[in-house]
C-alpha positions as CSV (number, residue, x, y, z in Angstrom):
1,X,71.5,36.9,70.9
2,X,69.9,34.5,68.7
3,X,66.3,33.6,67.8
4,X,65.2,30.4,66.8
5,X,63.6,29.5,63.5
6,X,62.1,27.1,62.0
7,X,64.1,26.8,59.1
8,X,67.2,29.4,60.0
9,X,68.8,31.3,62.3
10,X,69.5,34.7,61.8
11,X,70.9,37.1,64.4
12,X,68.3,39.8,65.5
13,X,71.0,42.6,67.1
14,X,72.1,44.3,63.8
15,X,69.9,46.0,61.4
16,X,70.5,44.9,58.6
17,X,69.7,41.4,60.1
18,X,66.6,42.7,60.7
19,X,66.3,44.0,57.1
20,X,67.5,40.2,56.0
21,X,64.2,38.6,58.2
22,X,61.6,41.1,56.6
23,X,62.5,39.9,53.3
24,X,62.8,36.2,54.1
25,X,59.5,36.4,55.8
26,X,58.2,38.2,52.9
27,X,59.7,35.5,51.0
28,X,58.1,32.8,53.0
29,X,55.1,34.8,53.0
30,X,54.7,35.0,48.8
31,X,55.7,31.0,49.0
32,X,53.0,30.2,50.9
33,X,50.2,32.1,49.2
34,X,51.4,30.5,45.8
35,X,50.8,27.5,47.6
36,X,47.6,28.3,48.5
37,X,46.5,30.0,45.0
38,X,48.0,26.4,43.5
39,X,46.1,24.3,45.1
40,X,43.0,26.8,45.0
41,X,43.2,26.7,41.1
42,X,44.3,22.7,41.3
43,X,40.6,22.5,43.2
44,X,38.7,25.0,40.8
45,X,40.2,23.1,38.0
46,X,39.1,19.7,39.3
47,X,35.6,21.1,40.0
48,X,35.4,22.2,36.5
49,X,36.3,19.2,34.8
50,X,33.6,17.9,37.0
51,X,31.0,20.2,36.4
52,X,31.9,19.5,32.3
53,X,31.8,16.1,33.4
54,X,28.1,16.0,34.3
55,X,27.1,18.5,31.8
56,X,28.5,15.9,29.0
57,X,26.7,13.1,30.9
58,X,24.0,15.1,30.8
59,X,24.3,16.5,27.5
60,X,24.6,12.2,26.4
61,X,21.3,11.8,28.0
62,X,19.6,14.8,26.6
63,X,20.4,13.4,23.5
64,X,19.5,9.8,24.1
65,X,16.4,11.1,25.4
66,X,15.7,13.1,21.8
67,X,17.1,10.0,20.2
68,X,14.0,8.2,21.9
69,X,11.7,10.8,21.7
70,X,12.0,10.7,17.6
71,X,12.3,7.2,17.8
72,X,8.8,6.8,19.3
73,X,7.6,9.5,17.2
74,X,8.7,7.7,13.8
75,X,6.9,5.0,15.7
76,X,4.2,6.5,16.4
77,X,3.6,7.9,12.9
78,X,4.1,4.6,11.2
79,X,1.5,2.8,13.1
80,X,-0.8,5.7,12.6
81,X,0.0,4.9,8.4
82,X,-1.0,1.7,8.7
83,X,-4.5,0.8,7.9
84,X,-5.5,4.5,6.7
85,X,-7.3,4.2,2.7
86,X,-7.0,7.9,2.3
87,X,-3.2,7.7,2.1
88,X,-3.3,4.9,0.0
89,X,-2.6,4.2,-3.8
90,X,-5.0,2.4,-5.4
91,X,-2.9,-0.8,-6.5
92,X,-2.8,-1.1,-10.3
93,X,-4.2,-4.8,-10.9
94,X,-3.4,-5.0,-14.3
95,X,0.8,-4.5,-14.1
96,X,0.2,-6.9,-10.9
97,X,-1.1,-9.9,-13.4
98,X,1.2,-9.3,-16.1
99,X,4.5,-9.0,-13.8
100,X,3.1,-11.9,-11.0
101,X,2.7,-15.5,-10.7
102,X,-1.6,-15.2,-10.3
103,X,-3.6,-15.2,-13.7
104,X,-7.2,-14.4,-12.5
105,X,-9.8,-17.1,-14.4
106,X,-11.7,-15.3,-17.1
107,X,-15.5,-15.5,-16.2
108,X,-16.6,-13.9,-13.3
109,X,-18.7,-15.6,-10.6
110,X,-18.8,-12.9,-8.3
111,X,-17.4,-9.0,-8.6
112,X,-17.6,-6.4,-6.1
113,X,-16.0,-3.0,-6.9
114,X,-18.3,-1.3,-4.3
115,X,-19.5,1.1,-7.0
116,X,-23.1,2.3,-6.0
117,X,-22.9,1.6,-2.4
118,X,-23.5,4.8,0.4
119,X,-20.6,5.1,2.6
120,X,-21.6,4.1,6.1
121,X,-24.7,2.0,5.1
122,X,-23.6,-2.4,4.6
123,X,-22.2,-3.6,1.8
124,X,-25.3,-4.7,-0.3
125,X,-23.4,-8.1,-1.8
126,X,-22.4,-9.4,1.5
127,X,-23.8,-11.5,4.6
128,X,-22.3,-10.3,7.5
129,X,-22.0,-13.4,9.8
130,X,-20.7,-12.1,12.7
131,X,-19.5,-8.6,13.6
132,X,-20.2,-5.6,11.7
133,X,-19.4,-3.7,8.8
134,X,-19.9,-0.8,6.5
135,X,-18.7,1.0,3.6
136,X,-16.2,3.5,3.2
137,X,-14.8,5.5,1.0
138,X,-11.2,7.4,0.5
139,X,-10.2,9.9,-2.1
140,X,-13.5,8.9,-4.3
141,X,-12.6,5.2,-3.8
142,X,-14.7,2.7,-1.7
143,X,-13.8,-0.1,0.7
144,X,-15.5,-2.1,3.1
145,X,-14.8,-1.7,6.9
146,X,-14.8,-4.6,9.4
147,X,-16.2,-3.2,12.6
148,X,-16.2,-4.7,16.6
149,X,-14.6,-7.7,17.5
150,X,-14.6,-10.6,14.8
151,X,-16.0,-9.4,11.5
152,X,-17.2,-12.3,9.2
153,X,-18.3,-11.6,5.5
154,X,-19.6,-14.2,3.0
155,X,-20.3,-13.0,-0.5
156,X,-24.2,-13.4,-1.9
157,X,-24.7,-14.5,-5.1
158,X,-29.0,-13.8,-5.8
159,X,-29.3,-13.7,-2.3
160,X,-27.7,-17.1,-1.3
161,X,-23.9,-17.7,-0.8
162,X,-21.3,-17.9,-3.5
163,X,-21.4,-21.7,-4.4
164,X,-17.3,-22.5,-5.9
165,X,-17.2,-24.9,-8.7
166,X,-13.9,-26.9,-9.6
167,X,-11.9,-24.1,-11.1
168,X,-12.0,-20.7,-9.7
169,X,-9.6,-17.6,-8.7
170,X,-10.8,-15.5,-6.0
171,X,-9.2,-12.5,-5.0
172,X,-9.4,-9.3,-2.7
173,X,-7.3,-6.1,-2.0
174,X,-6.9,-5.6,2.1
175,X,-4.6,-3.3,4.3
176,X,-3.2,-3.7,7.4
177,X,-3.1,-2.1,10.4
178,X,-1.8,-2.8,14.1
179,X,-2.4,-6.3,15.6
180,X,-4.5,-7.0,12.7
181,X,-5.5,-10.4,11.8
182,X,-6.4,-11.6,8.2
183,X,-8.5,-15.2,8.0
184,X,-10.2,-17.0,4.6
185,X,-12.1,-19.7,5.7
186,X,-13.1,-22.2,3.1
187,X,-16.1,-24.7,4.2
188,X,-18.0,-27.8,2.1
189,X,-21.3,-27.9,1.4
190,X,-22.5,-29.0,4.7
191,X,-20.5,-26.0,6.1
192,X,-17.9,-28.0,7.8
193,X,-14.4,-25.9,7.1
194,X,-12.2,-27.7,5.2
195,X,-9.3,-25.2,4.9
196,X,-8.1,-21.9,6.9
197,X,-5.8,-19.2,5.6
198,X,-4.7,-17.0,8.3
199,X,-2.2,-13.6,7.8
200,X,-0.7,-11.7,10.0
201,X,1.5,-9.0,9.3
202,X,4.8,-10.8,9.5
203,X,3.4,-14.5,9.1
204,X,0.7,-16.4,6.8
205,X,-0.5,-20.0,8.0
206,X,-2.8,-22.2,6.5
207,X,-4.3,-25.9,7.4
208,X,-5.8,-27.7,4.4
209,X,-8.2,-30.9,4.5
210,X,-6.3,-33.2,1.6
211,X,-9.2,-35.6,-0.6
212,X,-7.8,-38.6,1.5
213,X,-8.9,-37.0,4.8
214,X,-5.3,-36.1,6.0
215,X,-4.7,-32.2,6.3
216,X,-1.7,-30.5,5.4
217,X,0.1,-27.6,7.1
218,X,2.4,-24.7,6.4
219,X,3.3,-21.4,6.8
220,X,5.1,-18.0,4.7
221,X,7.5,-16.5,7.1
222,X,9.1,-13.0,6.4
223,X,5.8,-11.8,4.5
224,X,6.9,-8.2,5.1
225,X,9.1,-8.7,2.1
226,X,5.8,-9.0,0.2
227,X,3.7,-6.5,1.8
228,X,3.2,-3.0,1.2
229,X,3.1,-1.8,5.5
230,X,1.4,1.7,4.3
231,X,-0.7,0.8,1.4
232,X,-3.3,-1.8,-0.3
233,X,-2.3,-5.5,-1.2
234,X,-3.7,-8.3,-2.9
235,X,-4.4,-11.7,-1.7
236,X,-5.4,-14.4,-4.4
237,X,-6.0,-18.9,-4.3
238,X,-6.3,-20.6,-7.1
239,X,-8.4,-24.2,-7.3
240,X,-8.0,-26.2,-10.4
241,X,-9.3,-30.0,-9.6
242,X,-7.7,-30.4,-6.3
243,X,-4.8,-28.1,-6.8
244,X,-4.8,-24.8,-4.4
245,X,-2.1,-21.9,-4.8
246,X,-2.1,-18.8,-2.7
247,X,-0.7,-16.0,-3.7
248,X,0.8,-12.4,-1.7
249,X,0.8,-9.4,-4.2
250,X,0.8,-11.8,-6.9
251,X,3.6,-14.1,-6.1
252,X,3.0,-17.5,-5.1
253,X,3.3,-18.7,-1.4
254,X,1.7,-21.7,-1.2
255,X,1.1,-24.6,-3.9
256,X,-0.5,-27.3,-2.2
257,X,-2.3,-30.5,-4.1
258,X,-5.4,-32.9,-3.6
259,X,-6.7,-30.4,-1.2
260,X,-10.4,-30.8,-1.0
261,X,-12.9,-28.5,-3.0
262,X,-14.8,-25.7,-0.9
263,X,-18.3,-24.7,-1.7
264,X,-17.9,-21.3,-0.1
265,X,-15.7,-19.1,1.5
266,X,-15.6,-16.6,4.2
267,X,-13.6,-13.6,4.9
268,X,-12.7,-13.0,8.8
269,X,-11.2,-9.9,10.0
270,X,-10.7,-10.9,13.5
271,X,-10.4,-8.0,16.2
272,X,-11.3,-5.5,13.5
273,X,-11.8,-2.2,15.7
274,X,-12.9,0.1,12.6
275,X,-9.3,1.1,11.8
276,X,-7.1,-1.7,10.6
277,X,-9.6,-4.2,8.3
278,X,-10.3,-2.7,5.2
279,X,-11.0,-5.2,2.2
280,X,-11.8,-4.1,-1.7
281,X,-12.2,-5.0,-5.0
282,X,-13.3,-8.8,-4.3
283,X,-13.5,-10.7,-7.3
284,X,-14.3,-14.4,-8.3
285,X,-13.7,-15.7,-11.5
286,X,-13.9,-19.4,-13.3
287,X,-13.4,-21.0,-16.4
288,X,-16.1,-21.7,-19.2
C-alpha cells in the first residue's frame, strides 16, 4: 500500500520505510524552520537598518538643530557687542591722522572731550533739539547717549550755536548698534539744510546743495570694510572754500566740490533707544 505525498511516495508496510519518513519529515521539518528563522532574521535585519535609519536622520537633525542653536547664539552675542562703550577700545586718534587721509585743522572752534560732565545729567556743550540725552561713562571714559526716538544735538558755542566759517574739520567718534541710524545735518544761516549725511551700518548717503543751486548725490557701499562692528569709529568732513570731503575711520569716502557752506551742523541719532547711539570726542577745528 502506498501513501500519497506531496513531494514522494514512500511505501508505509516495512519498517524501515517508516524509519526513512521520520527522517525525511525531520528533514522537511529543519527546512522549514530555517526558512522561517531566515526570513525572521531577513525582517529583524531590515527593521534594524530602519531603526539606524531614523536614528541617523535624527541624529542629522539633532545636529542641525545645535548647528542653529550656536548659530543664533553667535548671533545673539554679536548683536549684544554692538553698541556697548564698556567693551570698547578707546580709538587712538593720533595713529588714525598720521596713517589716514583726514588732517584735522589746527585751531579749535569747538572741543568736547566730556571731561567734567556727571554721568546721567546732559551734556553741558550741547542743545538737545529733539529727543533726549545724557552722559555716560565706560571704563573711566565718557560718552554721550542719544535717548527715545530721534535724538538731535547741536553744539553751543557761549551759549548760541556753533557758527562754521569757510575752512573747518569737524569730527566725532560714534558706535553702532542694531538698526541704528547715523545723520549730520548741515543748515545755512537761515536754518534751511543744505546738505545731509546719513550712515547706516552697511551704507553712507549724502545729498549736497552745490553754489549753483543744483544738489549732488551719492552714496559709500560696503562700509563694513571700514567700520569697526564692536568698537568706536570716527567720522570726519572737511570744508575748504566750497570743497567738502567725508571721511570713515580716516579714509576718504566722499570728495564733492562747490557744495554750499553751512553755518551749523546737527548731529541726529534717529531711533536711538539708549543702547545703540553713543557719540564722543567731538571736535571742530579751523585755520588761522
Amino acid at each position: 500500500m502506498w501513501q500519497e505525498w506531496p513531494i514522494f511516495a514512500i511505501p508505509n508496510d516495512n519498517p524501515k520505510n517508516n524509519e526513512t519518513m521520520k527522517r525525511i519529515t525531520l528533514a522537511l521539518m529543519c527546512m522549514a524552520s530555517l526558512a522561517l528563522t531566515t526570513a525572521c532574521s531577513d525582517k529583524k535585519a531590515d527593521k534594524a537598518a530602519e531603526a539606524e535609519g531614523e536614528n541617523t536622520e535624527v541624529a542629522a537633525g539633532d545636529v542641525q538643530n545645535a548647528d542653529e542653536q550656536e548659530t543664533g547664539s553667535q548671533s545673539n552675542g554679536q548683536a549684544d557687542a554692538w553698541g556697548d562703550p564698556a567693551k570698547a577700545e578707546v580709538l587712538n586718534l593720533a595713529t588714525l591722522y598720521a596713517n589716514g587721509d583726514f588732517k584735522p585743522a589746527p585751531a579749535p572752534l569747538f572741543e568736547d572731550t566730556l571731561g567734567g560732565e556727571t554721568k546721567g545729567e546732559l551734556p553741558s556743550k550741547w542743545d538737545v533739539a529733539r529727543g533726549s540725552a545724557e552722559v555716560g561713562e565706560a571704563n573711566g571714559h565718557y560718552y554721550i547717549t542719544m535717548l527715545g526716538g530721534s535724538t538731535e544735538l547741536t553744539p553751543l558755542v557761549g551759549g548760541s550755536k556753533l557758527s562754521l566759517p569757510a575752512k573747518y574739520t569737524m569730527e566725532f567718534e560714534f558706535m553702532f548698534g542694531q538698526e541704528v541710524l547715523y545723520r549730520v545735518n548741515f543748515f545755512d544761516a537761515e536754518g534751511l539744510g543744505i546738505a545731509d549725511y546719513n550712515m547706516w551700518p552697511h551704507i553712507a548717503e549724502w545729498n549736497m546743495a552745490k553754489t549753483d543751486d543744483e544738489w549732488m548725490s551719492g552714496n559709500r557701499d560696503n562700509l563694513l570694510e571700514l567700520l569697526a562692528r564692536n568698537g568706536w569709529n570716527h567720522f570726519a568732513a572737511s570744508y575748504d572754500n566750497g570743497n567738502l570731503k567725508l571721511f570713515i575711520n580716516g579714509k576718504r569716502i566722499a570728495n564733492l566740490p562747490n557744495i554750499k557752506q553751512a553755518a551749523y551742523f546737527v548731529i541726529t541719532g534717529d531711533e536711538a533707544d539708549g543702547k545703540s547711539h553713543f557719540i564722543r570726542n567731538i571736535r571742530v577745528a579751523g585755520w588761522k
